[in-house]
N, C-alpha and C positions, 0 to 999 in steps of 0.2 A: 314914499308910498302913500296913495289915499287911505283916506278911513275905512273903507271900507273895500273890499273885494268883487269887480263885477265882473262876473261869469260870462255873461250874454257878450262882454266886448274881448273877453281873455280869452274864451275858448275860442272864437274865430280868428283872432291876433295868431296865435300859436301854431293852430293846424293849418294855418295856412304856411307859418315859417318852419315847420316840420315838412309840409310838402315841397317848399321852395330847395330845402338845403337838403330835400331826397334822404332823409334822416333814417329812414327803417328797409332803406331799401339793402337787401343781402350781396355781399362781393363773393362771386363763386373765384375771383385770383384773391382774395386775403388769406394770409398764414395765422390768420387765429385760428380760436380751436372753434370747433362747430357746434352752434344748436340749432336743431329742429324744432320748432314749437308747433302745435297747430291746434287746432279745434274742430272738428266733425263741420264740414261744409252746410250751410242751411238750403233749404230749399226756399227758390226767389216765390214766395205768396203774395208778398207787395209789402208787410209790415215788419221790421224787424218787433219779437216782444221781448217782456221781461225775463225769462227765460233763458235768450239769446243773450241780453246784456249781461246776465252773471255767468254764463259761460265764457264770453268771450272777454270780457274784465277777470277771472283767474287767465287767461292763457295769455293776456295784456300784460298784467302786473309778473309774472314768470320770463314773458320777452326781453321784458324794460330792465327786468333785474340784471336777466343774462349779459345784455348788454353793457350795462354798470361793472360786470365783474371781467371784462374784458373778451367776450367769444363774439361771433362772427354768426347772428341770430339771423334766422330764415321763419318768417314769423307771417303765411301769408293768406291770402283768401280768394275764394271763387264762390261757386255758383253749380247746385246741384239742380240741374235745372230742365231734367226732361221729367216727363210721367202724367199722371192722369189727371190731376186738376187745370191744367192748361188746357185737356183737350175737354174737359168741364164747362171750363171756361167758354171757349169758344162755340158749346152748344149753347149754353145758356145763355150768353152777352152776345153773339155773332160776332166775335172779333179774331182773328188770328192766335194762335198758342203761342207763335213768336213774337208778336207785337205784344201781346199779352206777358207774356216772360220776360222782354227784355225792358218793358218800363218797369216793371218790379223790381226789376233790379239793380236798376237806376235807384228808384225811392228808398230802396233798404241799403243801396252804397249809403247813400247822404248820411239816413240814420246813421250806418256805422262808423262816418268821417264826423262827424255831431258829436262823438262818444271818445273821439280820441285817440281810439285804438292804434296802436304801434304795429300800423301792418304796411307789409310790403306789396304794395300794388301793381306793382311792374309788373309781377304773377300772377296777374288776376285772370282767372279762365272761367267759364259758362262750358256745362257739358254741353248744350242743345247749339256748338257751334261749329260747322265746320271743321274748323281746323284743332276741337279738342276729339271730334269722335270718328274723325278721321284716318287719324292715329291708332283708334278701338279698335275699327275697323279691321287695321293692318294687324292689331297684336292677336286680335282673333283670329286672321286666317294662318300664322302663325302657331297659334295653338290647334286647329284644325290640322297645318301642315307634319304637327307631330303628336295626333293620332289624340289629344284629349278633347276635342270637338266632334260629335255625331247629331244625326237625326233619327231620330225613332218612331213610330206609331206610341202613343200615350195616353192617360185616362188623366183630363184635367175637370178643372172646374171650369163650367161655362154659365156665363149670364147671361140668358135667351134675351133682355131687354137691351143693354148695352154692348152684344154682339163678341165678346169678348171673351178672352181665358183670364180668370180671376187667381192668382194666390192664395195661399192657402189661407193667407193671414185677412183675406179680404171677403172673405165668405162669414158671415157672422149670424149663429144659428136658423144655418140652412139659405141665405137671401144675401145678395151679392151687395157689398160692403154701399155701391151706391144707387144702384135703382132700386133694390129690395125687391127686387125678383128673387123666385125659388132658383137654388143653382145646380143646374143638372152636370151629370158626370157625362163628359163625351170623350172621344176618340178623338186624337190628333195628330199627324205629322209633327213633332217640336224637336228643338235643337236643344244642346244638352252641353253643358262642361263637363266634364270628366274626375267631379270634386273627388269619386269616394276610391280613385289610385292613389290621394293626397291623405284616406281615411286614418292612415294609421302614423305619418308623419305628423299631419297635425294633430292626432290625440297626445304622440309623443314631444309636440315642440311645446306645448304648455305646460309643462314644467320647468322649462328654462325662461317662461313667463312670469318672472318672483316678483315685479313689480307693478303687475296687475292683477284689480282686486282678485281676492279667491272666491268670491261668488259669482264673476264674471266669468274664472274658468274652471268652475264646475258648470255652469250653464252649459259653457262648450263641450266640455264633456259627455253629458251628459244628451245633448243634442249631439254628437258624432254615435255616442250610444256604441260601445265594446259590449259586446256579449260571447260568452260561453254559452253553446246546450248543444240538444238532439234536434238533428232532422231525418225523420224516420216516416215510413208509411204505415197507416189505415190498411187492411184488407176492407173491402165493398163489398155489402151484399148484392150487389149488382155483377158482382166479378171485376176485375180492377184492383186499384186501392188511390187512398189519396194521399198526398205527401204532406207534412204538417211541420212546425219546426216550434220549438218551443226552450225558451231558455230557463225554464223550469222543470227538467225530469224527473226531476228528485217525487215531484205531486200528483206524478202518471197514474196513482192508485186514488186519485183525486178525480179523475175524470169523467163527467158525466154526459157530455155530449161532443159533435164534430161540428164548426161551422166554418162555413165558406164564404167567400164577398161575391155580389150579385153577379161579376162578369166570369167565373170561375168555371171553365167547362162544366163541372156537375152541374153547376147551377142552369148552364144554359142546356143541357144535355133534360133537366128536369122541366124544363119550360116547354118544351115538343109539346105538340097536340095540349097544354094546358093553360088556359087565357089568365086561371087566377097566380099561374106564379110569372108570368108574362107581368102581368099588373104589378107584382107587388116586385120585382125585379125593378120596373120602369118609378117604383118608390124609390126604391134604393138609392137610384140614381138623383135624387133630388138629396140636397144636403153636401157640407162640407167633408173635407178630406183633412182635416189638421187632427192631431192628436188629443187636442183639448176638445174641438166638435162632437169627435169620436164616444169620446169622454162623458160629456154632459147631454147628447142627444138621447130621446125615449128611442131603446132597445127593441127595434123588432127584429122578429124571426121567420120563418116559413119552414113546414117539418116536410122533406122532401121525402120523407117515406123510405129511405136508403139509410142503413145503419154502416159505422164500421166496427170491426171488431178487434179492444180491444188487445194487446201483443203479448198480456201475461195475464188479464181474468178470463181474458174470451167473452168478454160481455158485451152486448150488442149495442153499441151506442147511437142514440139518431144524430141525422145530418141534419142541419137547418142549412138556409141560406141567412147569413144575416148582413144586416144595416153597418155593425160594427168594422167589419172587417173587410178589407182593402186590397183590389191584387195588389198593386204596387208596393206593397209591406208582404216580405217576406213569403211564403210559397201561394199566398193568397186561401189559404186554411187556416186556422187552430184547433188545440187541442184543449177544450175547455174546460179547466178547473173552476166551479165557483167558488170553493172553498177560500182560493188563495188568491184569487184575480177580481176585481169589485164590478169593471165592465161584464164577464162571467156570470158573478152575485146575479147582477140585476137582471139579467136574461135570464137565469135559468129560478130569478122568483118569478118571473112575470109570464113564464110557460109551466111553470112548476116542477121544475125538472131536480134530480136529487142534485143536493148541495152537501158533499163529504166533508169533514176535517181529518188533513193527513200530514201536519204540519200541528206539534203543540209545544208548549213551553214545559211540558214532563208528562210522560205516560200516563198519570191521573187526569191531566185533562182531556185526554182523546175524547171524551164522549160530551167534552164543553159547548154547550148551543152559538150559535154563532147573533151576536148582538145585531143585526140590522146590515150587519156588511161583513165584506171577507173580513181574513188576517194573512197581510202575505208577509208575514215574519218571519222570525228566525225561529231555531227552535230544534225538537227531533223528528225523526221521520215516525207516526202512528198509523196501524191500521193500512198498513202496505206489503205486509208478506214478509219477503226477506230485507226489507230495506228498515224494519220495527229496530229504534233506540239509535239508529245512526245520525248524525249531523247533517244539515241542510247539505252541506258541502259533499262529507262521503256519498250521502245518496245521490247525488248528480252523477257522481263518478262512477260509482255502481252501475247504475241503467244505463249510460252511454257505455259502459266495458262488457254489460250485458246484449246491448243492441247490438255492438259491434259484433261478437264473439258469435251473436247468432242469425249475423248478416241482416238484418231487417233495420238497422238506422247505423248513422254516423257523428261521431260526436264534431262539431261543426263554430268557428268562429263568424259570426253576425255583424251586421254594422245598424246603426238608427238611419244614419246619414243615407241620405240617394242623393244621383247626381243629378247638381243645379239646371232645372230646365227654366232654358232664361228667353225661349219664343213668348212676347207679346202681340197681341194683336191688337196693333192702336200705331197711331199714325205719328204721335210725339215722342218721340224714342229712336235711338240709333239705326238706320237700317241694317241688317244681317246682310252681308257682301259676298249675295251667293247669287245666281241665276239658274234656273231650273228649263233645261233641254229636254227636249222626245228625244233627241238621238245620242247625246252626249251621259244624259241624266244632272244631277246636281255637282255645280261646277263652282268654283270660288271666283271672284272677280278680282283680275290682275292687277295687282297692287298699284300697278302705273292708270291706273284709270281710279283711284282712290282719291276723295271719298267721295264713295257714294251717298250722294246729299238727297234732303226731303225735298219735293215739289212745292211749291209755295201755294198755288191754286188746287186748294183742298176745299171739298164741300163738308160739312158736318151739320147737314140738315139732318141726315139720313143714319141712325143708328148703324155701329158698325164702324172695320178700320176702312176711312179715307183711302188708304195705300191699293186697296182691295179693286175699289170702284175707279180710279182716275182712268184719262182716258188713253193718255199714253206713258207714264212714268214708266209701269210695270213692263213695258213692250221693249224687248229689245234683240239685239245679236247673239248665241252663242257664240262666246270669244274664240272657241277651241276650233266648231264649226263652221262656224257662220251662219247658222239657219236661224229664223227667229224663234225667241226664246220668250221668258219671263222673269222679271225680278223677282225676288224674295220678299214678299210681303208683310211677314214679321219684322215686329222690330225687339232689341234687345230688352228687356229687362234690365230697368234705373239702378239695380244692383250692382250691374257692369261699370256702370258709370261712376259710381262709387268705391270700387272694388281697386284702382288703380289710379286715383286722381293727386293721391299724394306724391306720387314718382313725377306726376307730371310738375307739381309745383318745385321740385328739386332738380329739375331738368326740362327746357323749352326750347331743344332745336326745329329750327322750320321741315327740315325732311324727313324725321324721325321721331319716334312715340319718346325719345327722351336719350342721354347722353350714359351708358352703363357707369363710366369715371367719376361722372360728376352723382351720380346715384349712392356711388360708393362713397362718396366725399360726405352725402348731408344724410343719410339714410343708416340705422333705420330712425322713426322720429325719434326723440327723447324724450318728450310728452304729451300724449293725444287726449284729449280731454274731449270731453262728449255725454250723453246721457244714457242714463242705464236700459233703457228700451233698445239701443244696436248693440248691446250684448253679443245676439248669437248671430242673426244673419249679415251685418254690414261687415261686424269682425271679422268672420268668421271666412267670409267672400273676399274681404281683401286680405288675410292671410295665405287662404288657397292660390289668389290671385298673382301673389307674391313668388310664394312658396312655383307655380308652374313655371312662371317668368325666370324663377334661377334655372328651373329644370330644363328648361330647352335653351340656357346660354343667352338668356339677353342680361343677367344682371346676377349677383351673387348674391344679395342679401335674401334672408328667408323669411324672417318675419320682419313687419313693417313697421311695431310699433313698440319700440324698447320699456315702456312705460304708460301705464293708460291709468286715469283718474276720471270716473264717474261723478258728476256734480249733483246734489240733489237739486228740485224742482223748486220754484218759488211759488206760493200758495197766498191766496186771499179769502176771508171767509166772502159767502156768498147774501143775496140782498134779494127777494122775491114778496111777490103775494098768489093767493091762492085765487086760480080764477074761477068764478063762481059759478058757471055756464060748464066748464068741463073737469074741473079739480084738481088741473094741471097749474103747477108753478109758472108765474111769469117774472122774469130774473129782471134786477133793475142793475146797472153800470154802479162801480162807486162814484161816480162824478154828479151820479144825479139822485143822490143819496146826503142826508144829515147824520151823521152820526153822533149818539150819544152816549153818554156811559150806562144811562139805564137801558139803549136800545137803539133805532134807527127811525129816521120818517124820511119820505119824499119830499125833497124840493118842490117839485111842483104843485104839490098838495096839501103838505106839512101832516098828513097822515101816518101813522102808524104803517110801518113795513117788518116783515119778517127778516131776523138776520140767521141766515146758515151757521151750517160747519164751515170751517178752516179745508178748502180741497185747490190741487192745483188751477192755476190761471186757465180758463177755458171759455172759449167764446162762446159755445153754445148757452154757459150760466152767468155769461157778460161781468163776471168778478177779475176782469184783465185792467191792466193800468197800463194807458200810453208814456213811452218812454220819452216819444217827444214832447211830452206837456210834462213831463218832471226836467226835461231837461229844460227846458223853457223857461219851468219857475226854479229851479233851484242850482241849473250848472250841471255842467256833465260828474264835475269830482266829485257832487252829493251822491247822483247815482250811483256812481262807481265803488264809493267807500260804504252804501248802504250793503250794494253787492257783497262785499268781505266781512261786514260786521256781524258780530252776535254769531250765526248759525257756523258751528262745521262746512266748510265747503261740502261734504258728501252727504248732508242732512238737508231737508228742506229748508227754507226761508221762508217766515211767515212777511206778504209784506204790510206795513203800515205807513198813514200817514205822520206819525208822531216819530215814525222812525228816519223817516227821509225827512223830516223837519230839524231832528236833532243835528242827523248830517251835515243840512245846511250850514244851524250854528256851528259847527265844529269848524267849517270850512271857515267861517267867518271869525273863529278866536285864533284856528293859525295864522289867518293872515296881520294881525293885530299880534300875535307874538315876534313873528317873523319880522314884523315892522320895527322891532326891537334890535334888532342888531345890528351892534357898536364896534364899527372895526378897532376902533381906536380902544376899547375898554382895557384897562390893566387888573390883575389881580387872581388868584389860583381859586379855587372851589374843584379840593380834593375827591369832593362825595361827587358831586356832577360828574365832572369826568368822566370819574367809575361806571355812574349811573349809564352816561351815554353811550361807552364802548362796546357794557353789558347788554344793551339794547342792540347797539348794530353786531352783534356776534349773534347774538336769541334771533335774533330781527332775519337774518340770511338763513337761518336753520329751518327756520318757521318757513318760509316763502319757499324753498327746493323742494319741504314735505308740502307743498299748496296747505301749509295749516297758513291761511290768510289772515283767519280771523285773531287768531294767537298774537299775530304781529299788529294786531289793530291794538291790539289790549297793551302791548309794550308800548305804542306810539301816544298812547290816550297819559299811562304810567309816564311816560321821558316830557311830555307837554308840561303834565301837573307840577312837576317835580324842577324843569326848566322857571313854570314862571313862577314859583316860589324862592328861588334861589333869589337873592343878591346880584348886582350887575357887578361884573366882571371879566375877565375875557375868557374862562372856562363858560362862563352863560352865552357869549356870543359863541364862541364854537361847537357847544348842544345846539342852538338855534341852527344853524349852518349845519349839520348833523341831521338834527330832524328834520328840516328841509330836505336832504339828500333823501332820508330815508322814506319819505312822505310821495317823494317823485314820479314811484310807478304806479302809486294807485291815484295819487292828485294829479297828473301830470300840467294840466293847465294854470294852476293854482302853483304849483313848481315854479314852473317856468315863467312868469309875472314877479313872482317873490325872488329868484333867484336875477332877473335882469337886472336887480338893485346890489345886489353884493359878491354875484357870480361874476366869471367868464363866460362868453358861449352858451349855447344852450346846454340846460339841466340835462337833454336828453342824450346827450352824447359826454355828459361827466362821469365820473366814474364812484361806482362805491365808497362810503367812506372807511376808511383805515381801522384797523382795530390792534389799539397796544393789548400784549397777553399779560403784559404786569396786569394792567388794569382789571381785567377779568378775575382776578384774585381780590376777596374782599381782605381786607386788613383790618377792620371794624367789626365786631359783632355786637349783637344786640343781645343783654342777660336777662332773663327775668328773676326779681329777688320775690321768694315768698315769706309770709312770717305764719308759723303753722297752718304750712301747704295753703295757703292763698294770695293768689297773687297780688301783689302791693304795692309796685313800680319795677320798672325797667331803666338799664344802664347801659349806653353807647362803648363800650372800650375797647383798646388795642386787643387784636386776636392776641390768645396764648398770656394774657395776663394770667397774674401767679394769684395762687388761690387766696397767699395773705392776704395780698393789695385789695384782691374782689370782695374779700369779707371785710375789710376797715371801710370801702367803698360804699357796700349793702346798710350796715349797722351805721354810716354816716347818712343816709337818707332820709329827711324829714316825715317820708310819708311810711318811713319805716318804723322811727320812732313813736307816730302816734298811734300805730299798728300793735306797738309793743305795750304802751303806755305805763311807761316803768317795771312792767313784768322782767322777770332774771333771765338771760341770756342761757339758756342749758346747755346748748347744742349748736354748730353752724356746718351745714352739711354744702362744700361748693364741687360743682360739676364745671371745669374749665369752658368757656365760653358761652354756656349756657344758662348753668343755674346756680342762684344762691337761694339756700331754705335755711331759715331761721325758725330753731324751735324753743318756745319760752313755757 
């Protein structure tokens, strides 16, 4: 072996005899047993980042292991690759979304064959192709064919600049996530899945979800949103009443006014002949629809002059129209407590309207002023009539048994969840595989004419979807009729795309969205690892996803991901100066940055620079580090083992240079140990041994829980410990040991080291063996004290007898100077651990 270890000629030696000998590619006929490995597909931008490299180095180091321990690992990668920066793209560069996508994805393959990764390529798919959303295509009108696909008239967000229905996650206070246009509420024809018939199975299937985190599926809960209340009606001073639903009745003696969302018949009933609620109606409509929007937007009102009254004071309460409230949520009313609800609060400070407390922690505080915000706690009912001294809980029950009994409401279960509207209008996205007739009406397109593909001669001069404008795509036949027709010029929501990509990598037949047998064979995953940000909606779409696909008999599995691990993020502090002209930060790269211990300067100026906080990798504050320029200067195994060290996998990583420097050397004193190994050596080293078996038993426990970093700290332990030992042939079989164990996170570095004393490639060896004698120590270590402090330490057989450990103790040199002729009074021994000597 050379002296030294070079990366730059070992990493490409390797992955390319990993690719020759198709090393990671999955046998759907092998009689092992199965694992699923996978990692949350990225989206092709053109860079893999740091990010990407510690995610997909845990689902690396888990693959490699699997393999090691004999199963039959499906470990693969694609390409989430339709949505809106492509079509970004192509406004702002003039290039094609597809040309544009697919060299992206070309450049982040590289990166990620640069890095090593044990994945199987042969299952490589791109959503934005053909022959992966063609399939979509099909499984959609499938779902359409049994009744969980509809179209409805709808109130979206639209961004009057980019022509578009925005998400709700894309609206960001009030201005559409990328032109920062105001975003108005419109009317729309959109198509819908059918998520909330799956409402109550999937509230009920997370609990059999035990190995995914519990803050994950409280999210989800949380977002499907269970509720108990009333939904009861208002009488109207106008004659009428208005229907209201509220899953707090218990606070009904809390209520101080009615408000409705701007499209709510009252509301347009009150706008007749009046231009000023006309106006402030057409406010309304500007601004997001998310619950956080909802949340932190300034509260307006309009007092339409119509009170209702009331169902047990008879008191006249005004109607607003307000900002807050949404048809689309619920009967498109409430019934406004400020006391107990903070959105409430804040309206009813900012009109002055009364604010009750009817909800306290004991009848003495009923007349408690309210600090600056509700309290929607727990507590009794005060200040309510006959509901005074009862529990949040009885009082719920009361007023719905009361509503009931006197027919004016119904006690009623709620859902948060509404059903996924998944119409885009944008031209990079799935088309919806419908055609819309005058005579037929809206018709599916027959499966044998699938798929239907994008036009390639698309303009994107012209704000707005491409699909809308071409000049013949959208023109075509009624299939049913014959008469001409129109295509459907939405396209799906990248959701969809997302929502079932994993079935497709466990199954690729050319005529079919996937094989049900072989589904049942690799499904569901056994580890999806991914970031805490697809929590609720990516989950939550592909469990639904799942979960329908059993329901109409294309597959039996329900949920798709038996195990999920959230990674945290890797973080760099940041590097800026203040610019003097507008007071705005201008961020500097660490490449073009000095770093000191007392602080920072620019390269280019050797001036003084501001150093940040410690915040995630983010381009906009240019605190990102190229993966290929650490791989460049230090090997892929440096990056890969910086990935696992130090931090929790589910914590962040701070990263440093001093830390991927360490790495380096690390790489460079295994190889220099490694180099050590004497087939020939004779001679036992009882302790090594031990030392080593007890590592590779810790070492596999560590790596199933992804505690990564755990198994770094035993490898860093078995190194120390190896090259202090004596040469023997117990040292050459730790060396060979450590090697094994070192393989899924070094691989390249493995594989180099192991061509000198292995067979075969490292990547297809297998685990090393673990005797269970060994895992038993037989040695303990005692501590002797001489009046309680500690004085030395003794190596002996477990289970020595207390005489032997006391002649042992009091024979100790550093025992004796401890005593310094002082009388022996007392010798108190604890078997295997302690001897105390009292004088």
């Amino acid at each position: 072996m050379t002296e030294r270890f070079d990366p730059a000629q070992a990493d490409t030696r390797w992955q390319a005899a990993w690719d020759e000998a198709q090393s990671f590619r999955a046998d759907d006929t092998s009689s092992k047993p199965r694992s699923y490995v996978l990692e949350m597909f990225p989206y092709p931008s053109g860079r893999i980042h740091i990010g990407h490299v510690r995610n997909y180095t845990m689902g690396d180091v888990l693959a490699r292991y699997k393999r090691m321990r004999g199963f039959e690992v499906l470990h693969p990668m694609g390409w989430d690759a339709f949505g809106m920066p492509a079509e970004n793209a192509a406004m702002e560069k003039g290039v094609h979304p597809g040309g544009w996508t697919r060299e992206n994805i070309a450049n982040m393959k590289a990166q990620l064959k640069r890095l090593g990764f044990a994945l199987d390529w042969s299952r490589e798919l791109a959503t934005c192709e053909p022959e992966y959303y063609g399939h979509e295509q099909a499984l959609f009108l499938d779902l359409y064919a049994h009744d969980l696909v509809y179209r409805k008239e709808s109130a979206v967000n639209w961004d009057p600049v980019d022509h578009t229905v925005l998400a709700n996650e894309q609206v960001i206070d009030g201005r559409g996530w990328r032109s920062g246009a105001l975003v108005e509420k419109r009317k729309l024809s959109q198509w819908f899945l059918k998520i909330t018939d799956f409402a109550d199975e999937l509230l009920e299937g997370l609990s059999s979800l035990d190995k995914w985190p519990e803050k994950v599926r409280t999210m989800q809960e949380n977002w499907i949103g269970k509720s108990q209340g009333l939904q009861f009606s208002f009488a109207l001073s106008t004659g009428g009443s208005v229907e209201v639903y509220s899953t707090r009745p218990d606070t009904i003696f809390g209520a101080s006014f009615v408000a409705v969302a701007a499209d709510h018949p009252i509301a347009q009933a009150a706008a007749v002949g009046r231009p000023e609620v006309d106006e402030f109606i057409a406010l309304c409509k500007q601004g997001g629809t998310t619950a956080a929007e909802l949340e932190t937007a300034e509260k307006l009102g309009f007092d339409t002059g119509i009170t209702a009254k009331h169902p047990f004071t008879g008191a006249e309460l005004p109607v607003f129209i307000a900002n807050f409230v949404l048809m689309d949520y619920g009967t498109g009313a409430v019934m406004a407590v400020p006391g107990h609800d903070q959105r409430d609060f804040e309206f009813a400070t900012k009109y002055d309207l009364p604010i009750l407390r009817v909800v306290a922690a004991s009848a003495a505080d009923a007349d408690k002023p309210f600090d600056g915000e509700s309290e929607a706690g727990d507590g009794i009912l005060v200040k309510s009539d006959f509901l005074d001294g009862m529990s949040v809980a009885d009082a719920k029950a009361a007023v719905i048994a009361r509503a009931e009994s006197e027919s004016w409401g119904e006690g009623k279960t709620v859902w948060r969840l509404r059903d996924w509207g998944v119409s885009r209008q944008r031209y990079w996205g799935t088309p919806i595989p419908f055609i819309h007739c005058e005579v037929c009406g809206v018709v599916p397109v027959p499966k044998k004419h699938l798929p239907v593909t994008l036009p390639e001669d698309v303009d994107f001069q012209t704000p707005g979807n491409p699909l809308v404008r071409h000049p013949t795509w959208k023109h075509v036949d009624c299939p049913q009729c014959g008469a001409p027709a129109r295509r459907e010029t939405d396209t799906l929501d990248t959701f969809v795309d997302s929502s079932w990509y994993f079935l497709r990598f466990a199954s690729q037949p050319g005529d079919r969205p996937f094989d049900p047998v072989k589904i049942a064979e690799w499904l569901p995953v056994e580890q999806y690892i991914g970031g805490i940000e697809h929590a609720i909606l990516h989950l939550l779409y592909a469990r639904f996803w799942t979960r329908a696909l059993a329901r109409i008999g294309k597959i039996e599995v329900k949920e798709p991901f038996g195990s999920l691990f959230t990674q945290g993020m890797v973080t760099h502090e940041t590097y800026f100066r203040i610019n003097d002209a507008n007071g705005q930060p201008v961020y500097f790269t660490p490449g073009e940055v000095e770093r000191r211990s007392d602080g920072a300067t620019l390269k280019a100026d050797g001036a003084p620079i501001e150093v940040g906080r410690v915040i995630k990798m983010s381009k906009s504050k240019k605190n990102v580090v190229d993966p290929d320029e650490i791989v460049a200067n230090y090997g892929a195994d440096a990056i890969r083992w910086f990935m696992l060290s130090d931090s929790p996998p589910e914590r962040d990583l701070p990263w440093s240079e001093a830390g991927i420097e360490g790495c380096g050397r690390f790489v460079q004193r295994l190889w220099r140990l490694f180099g050590q190994f004497d087939a020939a050596a004779t001679g036992e080293d009882k302790a090594l041994d031990r030392k080593a078996h007890q590592t590779v038993d810790a070492a596999a426990r560590d790596i199933e829980s992804l505690g990564f970093n755990k198994t770094v700290a035993r490898i860093y332990e078995l190194t120390g410990a190896i090259e202090k030992a004596a040469p023997s042939a117990s040292r050459s079989t730790a060396i060979r040991t450590l090697l094994l164990l070192v393989s899924p996170m070094m691989p390249h570095l493995a594989e180099e080291a192991w061509s000198s004393i292995g067979e075969g490639l490292i990547a297809d060896a297998a685990w090393p063996p673990v005797d269970p004698a060994l895992l038993v120590d037989d040695e303990v270590t005692v501590a002797i004290q001489v009046k309680g402090k500690l004085r030395d330490t003794v190596t002996v057989p477990k289970g020595m007898p207390k005489e032997e450990l006391e002649a042992l103790a009091l024979a100790s040199e550093k025992v004796q100077r401890a005593l310094d002729g002082a009388e022996v009074r007392k010798v108190i021994v604890v078997p295997d651990r302690l001897v105390n000597i009292v004088a």
